[in-house]
CHARMM-style PDB file with segment names, atoms N, HN, CA, C and O in Angstrom:
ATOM      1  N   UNK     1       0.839  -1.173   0.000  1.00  0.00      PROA
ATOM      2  CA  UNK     1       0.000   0.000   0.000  1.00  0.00      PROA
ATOM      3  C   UNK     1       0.889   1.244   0.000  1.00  0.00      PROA
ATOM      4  O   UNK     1       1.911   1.276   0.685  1.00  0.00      PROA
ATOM      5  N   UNK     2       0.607   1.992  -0.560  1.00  0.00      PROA
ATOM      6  HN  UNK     2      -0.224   1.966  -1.117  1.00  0.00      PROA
ATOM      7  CA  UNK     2       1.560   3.384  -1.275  1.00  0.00      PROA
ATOM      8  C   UNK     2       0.883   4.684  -0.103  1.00  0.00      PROA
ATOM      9  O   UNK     2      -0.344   4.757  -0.029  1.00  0.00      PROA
ATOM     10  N   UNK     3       1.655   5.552   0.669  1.00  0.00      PROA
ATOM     11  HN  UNK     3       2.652   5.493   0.609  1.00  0.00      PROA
ATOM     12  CA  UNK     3       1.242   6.212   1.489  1.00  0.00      PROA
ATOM     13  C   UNK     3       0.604   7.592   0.361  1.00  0.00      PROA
ATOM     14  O   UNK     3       1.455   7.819  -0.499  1.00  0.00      PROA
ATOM     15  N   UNK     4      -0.167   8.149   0.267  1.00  0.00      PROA
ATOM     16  HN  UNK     4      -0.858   7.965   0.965  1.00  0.00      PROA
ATOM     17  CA  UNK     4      -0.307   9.374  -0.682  1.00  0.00      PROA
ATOM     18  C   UNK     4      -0.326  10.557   0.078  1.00  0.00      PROA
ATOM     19  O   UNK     4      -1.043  10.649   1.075  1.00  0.00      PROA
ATOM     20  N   UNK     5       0.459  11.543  -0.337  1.00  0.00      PROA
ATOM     21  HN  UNK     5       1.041  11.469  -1.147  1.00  0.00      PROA
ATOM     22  CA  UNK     5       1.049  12.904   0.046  1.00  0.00      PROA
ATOM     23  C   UNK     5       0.080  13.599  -0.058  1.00  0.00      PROA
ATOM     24  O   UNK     5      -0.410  13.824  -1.164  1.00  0.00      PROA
ATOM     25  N   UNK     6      -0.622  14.300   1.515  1.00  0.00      PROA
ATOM     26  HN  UNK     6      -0.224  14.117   2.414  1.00  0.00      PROA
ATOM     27  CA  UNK     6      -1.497  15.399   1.221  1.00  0.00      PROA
ATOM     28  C   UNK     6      -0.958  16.749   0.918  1.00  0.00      PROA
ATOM     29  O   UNK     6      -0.117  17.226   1.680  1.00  0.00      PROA
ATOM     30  N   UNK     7      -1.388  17.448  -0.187  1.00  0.00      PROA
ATOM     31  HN  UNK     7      -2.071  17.060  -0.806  1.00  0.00      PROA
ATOM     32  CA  UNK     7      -0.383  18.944  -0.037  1.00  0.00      PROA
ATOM     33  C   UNK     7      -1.112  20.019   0.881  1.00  0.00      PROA
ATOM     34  O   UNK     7      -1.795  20.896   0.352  1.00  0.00      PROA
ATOM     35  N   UNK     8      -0.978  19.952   2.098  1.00  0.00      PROA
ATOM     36  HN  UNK     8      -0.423  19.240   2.527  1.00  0.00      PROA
ATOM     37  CA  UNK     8      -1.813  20.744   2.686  1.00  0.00      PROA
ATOM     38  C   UNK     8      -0.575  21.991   3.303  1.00  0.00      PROA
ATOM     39  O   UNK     8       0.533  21.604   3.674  1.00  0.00      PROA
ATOM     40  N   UNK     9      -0.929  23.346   3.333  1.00  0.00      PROA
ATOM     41  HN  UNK     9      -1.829  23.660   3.031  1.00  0.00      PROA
ATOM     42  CA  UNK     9      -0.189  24.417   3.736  1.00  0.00      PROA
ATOM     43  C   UNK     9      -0.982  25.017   5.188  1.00  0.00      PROA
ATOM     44  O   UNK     9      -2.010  24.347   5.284  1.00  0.00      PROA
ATOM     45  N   UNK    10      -0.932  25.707   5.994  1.00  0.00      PROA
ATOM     46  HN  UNK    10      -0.097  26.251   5.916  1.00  0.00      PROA
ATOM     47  CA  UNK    10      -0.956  26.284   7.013  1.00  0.00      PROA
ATOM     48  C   UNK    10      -1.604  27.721   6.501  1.00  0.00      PROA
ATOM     49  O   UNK    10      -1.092  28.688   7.065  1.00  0.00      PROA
ATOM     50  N   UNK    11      -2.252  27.920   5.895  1.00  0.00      PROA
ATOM     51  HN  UNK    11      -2.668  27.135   5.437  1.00  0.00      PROA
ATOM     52  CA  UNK    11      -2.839  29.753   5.605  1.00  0.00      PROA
ATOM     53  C   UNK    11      -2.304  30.307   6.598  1.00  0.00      PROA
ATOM     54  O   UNK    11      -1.147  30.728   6.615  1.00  0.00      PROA
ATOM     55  N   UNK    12      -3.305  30.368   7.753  1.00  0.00      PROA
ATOM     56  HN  UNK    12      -4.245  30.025   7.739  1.00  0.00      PROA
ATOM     57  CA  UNK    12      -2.826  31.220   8.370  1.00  0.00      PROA
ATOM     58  C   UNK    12      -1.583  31.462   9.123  1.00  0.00      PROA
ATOM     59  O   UNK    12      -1.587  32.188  10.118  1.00  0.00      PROA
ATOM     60  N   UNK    13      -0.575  30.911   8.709  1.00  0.00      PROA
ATOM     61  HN  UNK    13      -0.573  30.321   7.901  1.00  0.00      PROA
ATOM     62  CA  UNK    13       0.586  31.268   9.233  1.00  0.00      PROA
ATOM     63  C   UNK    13       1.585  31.254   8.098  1.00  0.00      PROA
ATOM     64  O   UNK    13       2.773  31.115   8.393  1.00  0.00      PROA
ATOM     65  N   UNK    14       1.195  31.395   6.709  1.00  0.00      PROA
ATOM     66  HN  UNK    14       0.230  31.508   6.470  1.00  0.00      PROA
ATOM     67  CA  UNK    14       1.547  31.909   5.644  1.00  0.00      PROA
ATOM     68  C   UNK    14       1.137  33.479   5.823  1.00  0.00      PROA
ATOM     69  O   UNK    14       1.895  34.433   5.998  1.00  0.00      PROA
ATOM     70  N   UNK    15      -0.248  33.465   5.731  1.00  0.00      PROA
ATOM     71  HN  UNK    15      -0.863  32.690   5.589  1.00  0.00      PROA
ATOM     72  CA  UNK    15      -0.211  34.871   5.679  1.00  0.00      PROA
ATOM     73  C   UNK    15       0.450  35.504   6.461  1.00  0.00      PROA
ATOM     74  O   UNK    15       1.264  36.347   6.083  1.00  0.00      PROA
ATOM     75  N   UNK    16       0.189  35.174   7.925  1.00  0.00      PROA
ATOM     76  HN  UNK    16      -0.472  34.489   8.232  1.00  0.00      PROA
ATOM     77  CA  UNK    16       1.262  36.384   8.686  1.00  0.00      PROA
ATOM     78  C   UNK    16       2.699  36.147   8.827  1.00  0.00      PROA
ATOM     79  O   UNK    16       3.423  36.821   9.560  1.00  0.00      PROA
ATOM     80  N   UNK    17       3.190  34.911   7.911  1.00  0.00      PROA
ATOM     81  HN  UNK    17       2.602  34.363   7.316  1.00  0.00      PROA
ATOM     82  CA  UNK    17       4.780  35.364   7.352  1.00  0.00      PROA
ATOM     83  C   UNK    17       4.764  36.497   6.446  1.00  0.00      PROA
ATOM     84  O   UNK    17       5.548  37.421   6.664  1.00  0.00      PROA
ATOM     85  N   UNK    18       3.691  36.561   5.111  1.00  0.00      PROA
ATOM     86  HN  UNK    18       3.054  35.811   4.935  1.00  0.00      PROA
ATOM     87  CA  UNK    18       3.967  37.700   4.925  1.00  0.00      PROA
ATOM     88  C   UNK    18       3.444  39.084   4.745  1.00  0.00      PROA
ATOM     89  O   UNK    18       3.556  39.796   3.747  1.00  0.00      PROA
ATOM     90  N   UNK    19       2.687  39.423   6.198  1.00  0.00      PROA
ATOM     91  HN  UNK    19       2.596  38.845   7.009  1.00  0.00      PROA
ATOM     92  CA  UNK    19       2.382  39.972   6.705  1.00  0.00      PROA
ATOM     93  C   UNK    19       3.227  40.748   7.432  1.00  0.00      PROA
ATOM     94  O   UNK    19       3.225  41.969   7.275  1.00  0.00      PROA
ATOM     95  N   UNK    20       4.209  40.016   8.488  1.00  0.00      PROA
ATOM     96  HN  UNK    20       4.209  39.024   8.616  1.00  0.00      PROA
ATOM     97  CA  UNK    20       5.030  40.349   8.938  1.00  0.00      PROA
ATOM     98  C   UNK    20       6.464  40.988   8.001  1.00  0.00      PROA
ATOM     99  O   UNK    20       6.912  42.077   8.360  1.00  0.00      PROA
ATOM    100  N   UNK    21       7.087  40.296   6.883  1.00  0.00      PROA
ATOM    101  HN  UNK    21       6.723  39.411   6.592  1.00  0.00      PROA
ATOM    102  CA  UNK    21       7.873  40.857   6.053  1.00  0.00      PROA
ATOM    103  C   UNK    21       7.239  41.952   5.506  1.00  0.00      PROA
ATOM    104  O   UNK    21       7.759  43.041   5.746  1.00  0.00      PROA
ATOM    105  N   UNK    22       6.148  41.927   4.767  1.00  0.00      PROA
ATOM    106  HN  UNK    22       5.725  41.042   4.573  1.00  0.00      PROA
ATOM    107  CA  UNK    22       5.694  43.427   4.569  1.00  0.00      PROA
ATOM    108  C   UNK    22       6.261  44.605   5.462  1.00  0.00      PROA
ATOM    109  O   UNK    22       7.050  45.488   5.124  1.00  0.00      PROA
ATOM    110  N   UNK    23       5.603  44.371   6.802  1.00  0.00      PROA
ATOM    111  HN  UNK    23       4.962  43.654   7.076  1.00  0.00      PROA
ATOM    112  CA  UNK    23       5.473  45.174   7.684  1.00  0.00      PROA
ATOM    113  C   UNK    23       6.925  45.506   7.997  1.00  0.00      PROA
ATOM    114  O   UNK    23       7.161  46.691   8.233  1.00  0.00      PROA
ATOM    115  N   UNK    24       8.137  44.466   8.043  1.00  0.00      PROA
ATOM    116  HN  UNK    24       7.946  43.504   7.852  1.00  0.00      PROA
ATOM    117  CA  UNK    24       9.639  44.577   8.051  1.00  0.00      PROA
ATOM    118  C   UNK    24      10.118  45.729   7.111  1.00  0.00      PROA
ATOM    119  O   UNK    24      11.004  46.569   7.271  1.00  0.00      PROA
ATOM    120  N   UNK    25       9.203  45.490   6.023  1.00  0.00      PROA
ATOM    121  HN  UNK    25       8.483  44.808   5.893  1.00  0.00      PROA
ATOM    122  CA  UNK    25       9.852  45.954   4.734  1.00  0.00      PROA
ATOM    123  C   UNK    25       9.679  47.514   4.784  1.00  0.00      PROA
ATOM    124  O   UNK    25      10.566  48.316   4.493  1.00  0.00      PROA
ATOM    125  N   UNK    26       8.234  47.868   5.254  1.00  0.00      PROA
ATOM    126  HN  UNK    26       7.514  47.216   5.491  1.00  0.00      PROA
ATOM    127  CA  UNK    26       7.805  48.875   5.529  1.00  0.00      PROA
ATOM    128  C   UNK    26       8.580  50.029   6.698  1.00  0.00      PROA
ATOM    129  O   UNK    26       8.806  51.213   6.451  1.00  0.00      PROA
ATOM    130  N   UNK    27       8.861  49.386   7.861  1.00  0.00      PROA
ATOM    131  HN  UNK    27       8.677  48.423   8.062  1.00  0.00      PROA
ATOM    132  CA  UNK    27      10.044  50.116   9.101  1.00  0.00      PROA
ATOM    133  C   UNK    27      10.797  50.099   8.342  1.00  0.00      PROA
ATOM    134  O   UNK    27      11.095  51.257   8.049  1.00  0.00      PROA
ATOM    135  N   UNK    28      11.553  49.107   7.571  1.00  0.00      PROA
ATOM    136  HN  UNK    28      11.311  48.167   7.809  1.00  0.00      PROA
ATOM    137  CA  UNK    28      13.008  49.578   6.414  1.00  0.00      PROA
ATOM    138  C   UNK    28      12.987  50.512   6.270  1.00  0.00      PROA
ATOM    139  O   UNK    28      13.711  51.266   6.920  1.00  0.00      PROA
ATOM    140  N   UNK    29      11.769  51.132   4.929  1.00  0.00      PROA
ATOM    141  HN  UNK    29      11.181  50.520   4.401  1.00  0.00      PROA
ATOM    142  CA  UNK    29      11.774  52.423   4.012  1.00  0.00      PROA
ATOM    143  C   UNK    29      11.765  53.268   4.736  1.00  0.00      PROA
ATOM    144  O   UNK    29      12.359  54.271   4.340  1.00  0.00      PROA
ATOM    145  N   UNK    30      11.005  53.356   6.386  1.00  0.00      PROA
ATOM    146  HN  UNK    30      10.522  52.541   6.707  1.00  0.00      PROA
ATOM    147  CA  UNK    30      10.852  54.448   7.170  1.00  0.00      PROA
ATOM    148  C   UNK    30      11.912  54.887   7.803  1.00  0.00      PROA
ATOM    149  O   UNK    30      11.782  55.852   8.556  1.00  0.00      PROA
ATOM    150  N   UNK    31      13.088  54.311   7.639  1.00  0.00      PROA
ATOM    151  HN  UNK    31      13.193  53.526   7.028  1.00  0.00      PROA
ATOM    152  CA  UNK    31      14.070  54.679   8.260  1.00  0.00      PROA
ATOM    153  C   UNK    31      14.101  54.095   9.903  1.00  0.00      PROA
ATOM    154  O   UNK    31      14.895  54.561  10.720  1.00  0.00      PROA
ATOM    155  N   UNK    32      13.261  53.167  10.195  1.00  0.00      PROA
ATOM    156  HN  UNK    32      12.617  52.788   9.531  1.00  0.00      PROA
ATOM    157  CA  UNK    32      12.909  53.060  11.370  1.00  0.00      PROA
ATOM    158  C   UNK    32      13.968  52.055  12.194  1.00  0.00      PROA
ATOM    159  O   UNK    32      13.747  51.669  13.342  1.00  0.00      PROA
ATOM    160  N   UNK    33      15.248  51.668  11.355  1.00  0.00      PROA
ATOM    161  HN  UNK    33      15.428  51.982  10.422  1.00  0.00      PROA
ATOM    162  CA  UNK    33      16.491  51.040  12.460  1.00  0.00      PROA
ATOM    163  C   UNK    33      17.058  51.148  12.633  1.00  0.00      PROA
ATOM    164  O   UNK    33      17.814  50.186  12.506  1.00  0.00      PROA
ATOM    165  N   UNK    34      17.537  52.172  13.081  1.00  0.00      PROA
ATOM    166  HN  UNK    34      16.923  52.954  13.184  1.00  0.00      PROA
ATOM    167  CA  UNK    34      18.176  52.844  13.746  1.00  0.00      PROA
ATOM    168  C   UNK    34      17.494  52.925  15.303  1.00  0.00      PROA
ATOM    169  O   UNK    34      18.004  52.519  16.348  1.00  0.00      PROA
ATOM    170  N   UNK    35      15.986  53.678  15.087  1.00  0.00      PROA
ATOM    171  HN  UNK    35      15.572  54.008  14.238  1.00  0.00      PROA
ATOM    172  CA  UNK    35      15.410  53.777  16.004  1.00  0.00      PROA
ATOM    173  C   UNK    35      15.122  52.234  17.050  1.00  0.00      PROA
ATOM    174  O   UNK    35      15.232  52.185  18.275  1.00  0.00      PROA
ATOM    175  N   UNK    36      14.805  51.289  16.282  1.00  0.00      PROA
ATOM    176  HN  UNK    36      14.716  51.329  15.287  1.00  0.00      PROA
ATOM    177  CA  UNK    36      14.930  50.191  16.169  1.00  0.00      PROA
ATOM    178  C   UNK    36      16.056  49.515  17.337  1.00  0.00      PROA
ATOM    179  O   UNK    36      15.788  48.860  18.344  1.00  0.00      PROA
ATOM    180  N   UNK    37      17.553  49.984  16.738  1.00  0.00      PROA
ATOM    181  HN  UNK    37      17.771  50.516  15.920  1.00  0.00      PROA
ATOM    182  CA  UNK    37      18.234  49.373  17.307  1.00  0.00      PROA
ATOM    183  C   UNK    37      18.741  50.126  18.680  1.00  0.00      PROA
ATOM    184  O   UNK    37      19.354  49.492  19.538  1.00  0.00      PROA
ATOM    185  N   UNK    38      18.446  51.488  18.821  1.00  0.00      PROA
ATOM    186  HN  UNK    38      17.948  52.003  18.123  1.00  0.00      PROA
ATOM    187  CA  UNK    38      18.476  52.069  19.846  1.00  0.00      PROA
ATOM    188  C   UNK    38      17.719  51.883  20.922  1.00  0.00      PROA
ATOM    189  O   UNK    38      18.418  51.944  21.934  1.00  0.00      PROA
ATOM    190  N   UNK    39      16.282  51.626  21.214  1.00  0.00      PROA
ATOM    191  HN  UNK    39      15.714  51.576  20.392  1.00  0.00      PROA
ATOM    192  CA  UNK    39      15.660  51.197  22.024  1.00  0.00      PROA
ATOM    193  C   UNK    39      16.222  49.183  22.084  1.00  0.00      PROA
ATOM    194  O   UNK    39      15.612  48.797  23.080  1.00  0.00      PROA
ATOM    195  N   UNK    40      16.726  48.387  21.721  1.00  0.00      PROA
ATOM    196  HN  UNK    40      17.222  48.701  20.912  1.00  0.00      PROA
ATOM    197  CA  UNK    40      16.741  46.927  21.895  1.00  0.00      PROA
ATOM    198  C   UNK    40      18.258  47.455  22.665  1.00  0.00      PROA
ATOM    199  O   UNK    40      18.655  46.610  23.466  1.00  0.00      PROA
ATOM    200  N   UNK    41      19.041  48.530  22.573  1.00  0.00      PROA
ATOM    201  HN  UNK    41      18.718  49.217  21.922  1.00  0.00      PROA
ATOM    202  CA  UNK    41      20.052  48.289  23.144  1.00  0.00      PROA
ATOM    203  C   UNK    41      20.090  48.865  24.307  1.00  0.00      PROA
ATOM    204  O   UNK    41      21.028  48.618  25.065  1.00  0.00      PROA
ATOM    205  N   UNK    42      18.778  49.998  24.775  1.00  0.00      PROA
ATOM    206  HN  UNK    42      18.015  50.198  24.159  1.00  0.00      PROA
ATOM    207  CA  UNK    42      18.680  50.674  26.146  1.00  0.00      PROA
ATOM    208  C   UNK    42      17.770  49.064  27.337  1.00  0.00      PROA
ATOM    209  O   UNK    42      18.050  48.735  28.490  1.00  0.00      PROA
ATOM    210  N   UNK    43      16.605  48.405  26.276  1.00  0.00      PROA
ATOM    211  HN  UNK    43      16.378  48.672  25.339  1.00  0.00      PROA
ATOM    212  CA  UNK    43      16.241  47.216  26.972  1.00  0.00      PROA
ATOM    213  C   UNK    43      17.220  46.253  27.520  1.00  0.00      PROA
ATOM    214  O   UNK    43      17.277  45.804  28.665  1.00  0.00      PROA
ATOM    215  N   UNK    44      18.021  46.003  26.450  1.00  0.00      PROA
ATOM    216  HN  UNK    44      17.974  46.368  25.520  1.00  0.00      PROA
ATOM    217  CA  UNK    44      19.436  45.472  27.038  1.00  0.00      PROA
ATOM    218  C   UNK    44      20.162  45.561  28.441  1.00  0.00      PROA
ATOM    219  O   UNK    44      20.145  44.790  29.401  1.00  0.00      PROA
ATOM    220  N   UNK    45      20.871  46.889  28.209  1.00  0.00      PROA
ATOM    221  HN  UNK    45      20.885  47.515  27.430  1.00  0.00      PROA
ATOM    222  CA  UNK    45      21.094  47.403  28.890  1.00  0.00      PROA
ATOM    223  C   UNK    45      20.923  47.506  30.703  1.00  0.00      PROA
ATOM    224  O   UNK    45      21.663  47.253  31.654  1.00  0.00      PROA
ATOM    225  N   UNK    46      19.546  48.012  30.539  1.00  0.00      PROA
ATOM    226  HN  UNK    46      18.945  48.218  29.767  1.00  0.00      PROA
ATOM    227  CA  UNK    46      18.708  47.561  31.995  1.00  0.00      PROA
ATOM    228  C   UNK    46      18.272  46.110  32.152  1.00  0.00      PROA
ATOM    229  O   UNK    46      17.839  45.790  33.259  1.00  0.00      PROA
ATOM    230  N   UNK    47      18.321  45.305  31.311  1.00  0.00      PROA
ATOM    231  HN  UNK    47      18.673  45.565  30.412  1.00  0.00      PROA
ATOM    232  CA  UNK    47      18.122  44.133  31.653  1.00  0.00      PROA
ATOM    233  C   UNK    47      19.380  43.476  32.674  1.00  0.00      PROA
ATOM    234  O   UNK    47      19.117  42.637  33.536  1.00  0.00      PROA
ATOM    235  N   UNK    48      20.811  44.010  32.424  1.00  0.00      PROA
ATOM    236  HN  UNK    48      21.024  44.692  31.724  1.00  0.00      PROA
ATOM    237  CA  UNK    48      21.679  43.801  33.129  1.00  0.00      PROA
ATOM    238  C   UNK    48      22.447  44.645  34.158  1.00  0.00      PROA
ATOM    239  O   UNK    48      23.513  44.558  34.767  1.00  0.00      PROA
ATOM    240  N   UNK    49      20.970  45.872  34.034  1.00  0.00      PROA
ATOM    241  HN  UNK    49      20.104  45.943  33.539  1.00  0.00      PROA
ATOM    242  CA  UNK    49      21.488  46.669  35.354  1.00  0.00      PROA
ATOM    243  C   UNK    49      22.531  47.628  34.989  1.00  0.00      PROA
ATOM    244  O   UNK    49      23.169  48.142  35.908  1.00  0.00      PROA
ATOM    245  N   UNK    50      22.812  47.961  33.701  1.00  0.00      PROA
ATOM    246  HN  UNK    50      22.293  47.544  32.954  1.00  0.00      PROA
ATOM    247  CA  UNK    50      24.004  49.229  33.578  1.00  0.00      PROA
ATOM    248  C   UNK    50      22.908  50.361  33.756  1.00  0.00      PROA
ATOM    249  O   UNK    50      22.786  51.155  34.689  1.00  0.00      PROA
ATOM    250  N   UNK    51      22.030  50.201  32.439  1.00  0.00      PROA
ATOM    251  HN  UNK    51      22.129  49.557  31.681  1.00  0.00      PROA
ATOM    252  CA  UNK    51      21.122  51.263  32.110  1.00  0.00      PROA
ATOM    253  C   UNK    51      20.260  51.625  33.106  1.00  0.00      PROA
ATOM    254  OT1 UNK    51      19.443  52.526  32.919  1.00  0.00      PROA
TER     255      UNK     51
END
């Protein structure tokens, strides 16, 4: 007996892959990492008590 391959995909977690890259793509154009990486490095920061 031959197993047969369902092609089944996940929608909804297709879409909000690209949902989410959109939205990546979008902070890109805005110039937004900089800002981005300035706040992940003040969270940092106080996470280990300098900041």
């Amino acid at each position: 007996m031959k197993a047969t391959k369902t092609n089944r995909t996940n929608k909804p977690a297709v879409f909000l892959l690209i949902l989410s890259v959109l939205f990546i793509g979008a902070g890109i154009l805005r110039d937004e990492t900089a800002t981005v990486l300035i706040k992940s490095i003040n969270i940092c920061l106080e996470c280990i008590g300098i900041g």
